[in-house]
N, C-alpha and C positions, 0 to 999 in steps of 0.2 A: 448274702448282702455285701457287696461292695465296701470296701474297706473308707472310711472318709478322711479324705488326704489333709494334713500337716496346714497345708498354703492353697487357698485359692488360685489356680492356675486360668487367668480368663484368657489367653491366646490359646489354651487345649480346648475347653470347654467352649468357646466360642467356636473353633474349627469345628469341633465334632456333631454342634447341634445345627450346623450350616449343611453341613455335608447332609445329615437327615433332612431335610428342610427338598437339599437337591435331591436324592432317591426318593425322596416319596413323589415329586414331581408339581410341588405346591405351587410351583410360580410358572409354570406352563401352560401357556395362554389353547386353549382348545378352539378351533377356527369354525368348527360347525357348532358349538355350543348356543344355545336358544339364551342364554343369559344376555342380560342388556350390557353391554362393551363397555370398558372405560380402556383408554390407552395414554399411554406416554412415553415418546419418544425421549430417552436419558439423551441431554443437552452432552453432545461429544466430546471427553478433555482432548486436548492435543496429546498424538503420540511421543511427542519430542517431550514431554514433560511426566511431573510427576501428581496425583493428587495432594492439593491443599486444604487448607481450611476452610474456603469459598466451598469447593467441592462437598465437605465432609459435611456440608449446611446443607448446601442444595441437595445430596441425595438422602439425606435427613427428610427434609421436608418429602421430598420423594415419595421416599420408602413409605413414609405414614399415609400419604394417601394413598399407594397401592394397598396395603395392605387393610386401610379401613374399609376399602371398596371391597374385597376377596367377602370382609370378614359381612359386607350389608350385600352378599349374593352377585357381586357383579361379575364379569367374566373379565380377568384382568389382563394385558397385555404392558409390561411394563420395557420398552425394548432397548437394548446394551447395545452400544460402541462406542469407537475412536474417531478421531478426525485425523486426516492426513497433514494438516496444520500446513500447508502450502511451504511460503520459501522458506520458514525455519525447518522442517523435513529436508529441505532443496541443502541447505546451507550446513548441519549436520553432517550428511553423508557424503558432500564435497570437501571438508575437513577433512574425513576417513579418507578421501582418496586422495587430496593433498599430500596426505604420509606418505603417499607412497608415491608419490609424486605423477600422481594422474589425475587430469582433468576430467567433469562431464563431457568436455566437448571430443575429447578422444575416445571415452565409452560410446557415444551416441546414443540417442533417445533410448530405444528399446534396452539396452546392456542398462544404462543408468536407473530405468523401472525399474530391473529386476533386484541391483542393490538397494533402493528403497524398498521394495519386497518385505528383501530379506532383513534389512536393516527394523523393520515394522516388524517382523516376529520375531528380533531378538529382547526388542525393547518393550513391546505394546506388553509383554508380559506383566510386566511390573504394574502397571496401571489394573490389570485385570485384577493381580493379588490384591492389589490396595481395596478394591472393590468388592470383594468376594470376603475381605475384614473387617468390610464396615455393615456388611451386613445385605447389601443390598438383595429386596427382591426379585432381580431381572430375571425376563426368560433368557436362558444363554444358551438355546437352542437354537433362537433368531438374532446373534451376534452381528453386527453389523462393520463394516470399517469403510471410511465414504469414497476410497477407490477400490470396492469390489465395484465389482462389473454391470451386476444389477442396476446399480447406482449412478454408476456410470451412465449407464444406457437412458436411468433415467433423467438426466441431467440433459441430456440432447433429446429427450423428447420433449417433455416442457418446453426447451430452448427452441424449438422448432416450432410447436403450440403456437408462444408468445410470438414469434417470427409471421409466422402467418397471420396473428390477429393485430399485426402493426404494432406490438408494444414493444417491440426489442428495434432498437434501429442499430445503423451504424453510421458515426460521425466525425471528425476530426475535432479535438478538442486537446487542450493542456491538461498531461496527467504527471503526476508525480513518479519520477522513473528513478531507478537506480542502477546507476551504468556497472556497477560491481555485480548483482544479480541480476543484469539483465533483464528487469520484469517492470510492469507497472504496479502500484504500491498504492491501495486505498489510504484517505486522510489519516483513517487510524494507525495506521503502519508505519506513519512518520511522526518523529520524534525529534521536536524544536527545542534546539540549547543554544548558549549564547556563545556564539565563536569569536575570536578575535579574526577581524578578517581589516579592511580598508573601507575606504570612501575616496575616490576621488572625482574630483571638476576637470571636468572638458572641455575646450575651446572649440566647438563646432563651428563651420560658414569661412567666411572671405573677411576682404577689407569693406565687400559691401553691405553681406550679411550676417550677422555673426551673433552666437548664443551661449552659455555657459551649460552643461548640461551637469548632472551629480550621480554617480552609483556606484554600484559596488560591486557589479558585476562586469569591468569596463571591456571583458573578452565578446561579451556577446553584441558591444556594437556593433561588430561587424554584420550583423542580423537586422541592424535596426532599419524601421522601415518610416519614421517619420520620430521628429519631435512633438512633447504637448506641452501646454502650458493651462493653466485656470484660465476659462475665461473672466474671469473677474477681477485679474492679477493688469494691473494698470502698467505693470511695467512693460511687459508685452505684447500689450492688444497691439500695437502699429507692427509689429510681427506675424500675427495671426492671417495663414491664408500666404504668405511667402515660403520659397525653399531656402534649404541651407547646407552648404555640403558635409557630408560627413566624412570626415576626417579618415586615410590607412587606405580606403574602397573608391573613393574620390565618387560617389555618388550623392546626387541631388534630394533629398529628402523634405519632404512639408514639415512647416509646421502646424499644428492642430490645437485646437481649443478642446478641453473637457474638463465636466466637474469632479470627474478621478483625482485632480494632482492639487495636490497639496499645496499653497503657496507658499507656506513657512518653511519646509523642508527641503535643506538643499539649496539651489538656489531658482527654485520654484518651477526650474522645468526639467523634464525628463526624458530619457530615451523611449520608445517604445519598439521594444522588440517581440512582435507578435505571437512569432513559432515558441519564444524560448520564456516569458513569464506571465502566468494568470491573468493578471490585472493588464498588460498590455496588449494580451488577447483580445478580453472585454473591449477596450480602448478602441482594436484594431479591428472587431467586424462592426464599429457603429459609424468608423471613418474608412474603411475599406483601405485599412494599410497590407499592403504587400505581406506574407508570409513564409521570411525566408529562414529557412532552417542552414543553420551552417555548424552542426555539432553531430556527430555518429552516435547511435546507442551505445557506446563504450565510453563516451563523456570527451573522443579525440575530435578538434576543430577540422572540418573538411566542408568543401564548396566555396571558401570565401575566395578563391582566388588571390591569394595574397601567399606572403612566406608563412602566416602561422597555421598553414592547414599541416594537419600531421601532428601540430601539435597536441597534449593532452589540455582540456581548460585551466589547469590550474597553472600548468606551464605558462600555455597563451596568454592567463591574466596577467601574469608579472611581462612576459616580454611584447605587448601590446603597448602595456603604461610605459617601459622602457623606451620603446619606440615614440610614442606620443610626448614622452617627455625630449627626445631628441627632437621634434617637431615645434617645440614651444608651444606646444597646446594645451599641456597639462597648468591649470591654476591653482589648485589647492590640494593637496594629499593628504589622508588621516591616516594612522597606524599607531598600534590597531584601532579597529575602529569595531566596540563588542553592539554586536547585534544579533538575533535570533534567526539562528538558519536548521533546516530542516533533514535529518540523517534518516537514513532506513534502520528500521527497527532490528533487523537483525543485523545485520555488519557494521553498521553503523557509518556508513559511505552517505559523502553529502549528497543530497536527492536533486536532481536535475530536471526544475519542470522543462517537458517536453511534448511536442507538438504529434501527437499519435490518434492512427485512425484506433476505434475502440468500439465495443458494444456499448449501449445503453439502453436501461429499460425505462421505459414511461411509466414512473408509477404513481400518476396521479390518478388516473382510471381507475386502478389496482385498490389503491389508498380508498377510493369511494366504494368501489365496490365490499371492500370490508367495512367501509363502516354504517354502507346499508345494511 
């Protein structure tokens, strides 16, 4: 008889009753088995991280229903992985090669895989131990990680599916970009704090026609492709339906009516620059304003034809205002001026909406048909 130890050790005794648990082959889903299925695909942690307490809940709850189902005859398939975790994986192993003073873009695509590869079997270990501590049932026969290949493949066949059944389109639209990672960036990805940035008023137009315009973004007028105003803003209305030049581009620009602008804000009218923010998008395919991009995916001003192409945006917005203040255009200036502006979640680089063709899925069809 086994001698009975001093101290409860539950990190041995947990190991060792895990490990039987694995050889006898308790949690191994049998694929011809006549039993009635239950399955569950284990929601993927990111590789870049660690498990938490969210985690140690959710495979909790898990675990209990695999194992009630094993225990009422069911034939259980409970299935294990990782997620590639997109730009924070990207953003990780660009660090590692910063050290050494190498970019992605000197690896190139294929060399750059291969260090996320490997960088995923240096690290994905730790997640697995955390997992295999807390007990879980999975089968880790059928391990999964969502850039194998399999997966992969299945990614473009659905993608394809939906493609032919009209539900993926492709469109131009304002996405959330960030000129540091180079990528587009779901709403959830971005991460609004309140910066100190400016506000200032612009004297758009002539001695015959002339407007005060308000932002905060003054680099991007050079994009602008019309002014608005409320239609309901009395101050204005004998405006509405005239051009006015816009100042730097020496171009003729409308002004517009729409219920978008605010009257109290500012001084009640606004630029609208199509290519470069959401709301002036909206604005701009209901008035059919021009769509002119004049900013690079690296966040550098180019096309305006002016001296501040080359430059970076954040350059251009100070030496734009400089410029317009030599112009006597400029009316009013704030600084700072704190307002909510939008960073990418992982570098934390301010997000530049931009004017990008893109996939999307129609999922209102989708949406019905699940809840037929």
């Amino acid at each position: 008889m086994p001698e009975l130890p001093a101290q409860f050790n539950p990190s041995q005794i947990e190991s060792e009753l895990y490990q039987k648990w694995l050889s006898a082959g308790y949690f191994t889903a049998n694929a011809d088995s006549n039993k009635e299925p239950f399955s569950i695909v284990i929601p993927p942690p990111n590789v870049t991280g660690s498990l938490h307490i969210g985690h140690a809940l959710d495979h909790s709850i898990q675990d209990l229903l695999t194992r009630m189902k094993r225990m009422k005859g069911f034939e259980v398939l409970w299935l294990p992985g990782m997620d590639h975790a997109g730009i924070a994986t990207q953003n990780v192993v660009e660090k590692q090669l910063a050290a050494s003073g190498v970019s992605r873009h000197d690896l190139g695509r294929e060399e750059f895989l291969k260090r996320v590869w490997k960088w995923k079997e240096e690290s994905g270990g730790a997640i697995l131990g955390q997992m295999k501590r807390l007990g879980d049932s999975v089968d880790w026969s059928r391990e999964r990680f969502t850039m194998d290949q399999g997966l992969s493949d299945a990614v473009l066949t659905i993608f394809k599916q939906l493609f032919d059944a009209g539900l993926i389109y492709r469109a131009e639209k304002i996405i959330n970009w960030c000129p540091r990672c180079l990528t587009a960036l779901s709403d959830i990805e971005v991460e609004h704090s309140d910066d100190a940035g400016e506000f200032v008023q612009v004297r758009y137009g002539d001695d015959q026609v002339s407007i005060t315009v308000a932002t905060t973004r003054p680099e991007t007028m050079l994009g602008d492709g019309a002014v608005a105003v409320n239609p309901k803003d009395e101050r204005y209305k004998h405006l509405i339906g005239k051009s006015v030049l816009l100042p730097l581009v020496n171009r003729m620009i409308p002004i517009i009516a729409d219920e978008l602008v605010e009257p109290d804000f500012g001084t009640g009218a606004v630029k609208v620059t199509a290519a470069h923010d959401p709301n002036d998008f909206e604005m701009g395919m209901r008035h059919n304003v021009p769509l002119i991009v004049i900013m690079n995916e690296a966040g550098v001003m180019e096309g305006t034809g002016t001296e501040f192409d080359g430059m970076d945006r954040f350059e251009a917005r100070v030496a734009v205002v400089e410029k317009l203040r030599q112009m006597g255009r400029v009316v009013s200036e704030k600084r700072p001026y704190i307002h909510a502006v939008g960073h990418c979640s992982r570098c934390e680089t301010t997000v530049e909406p931009r004017l990008s063709k893109q996939w999307f899925v129609k999922v209102a069809p989708l949406a019905k048909a699940a809840s037929d």
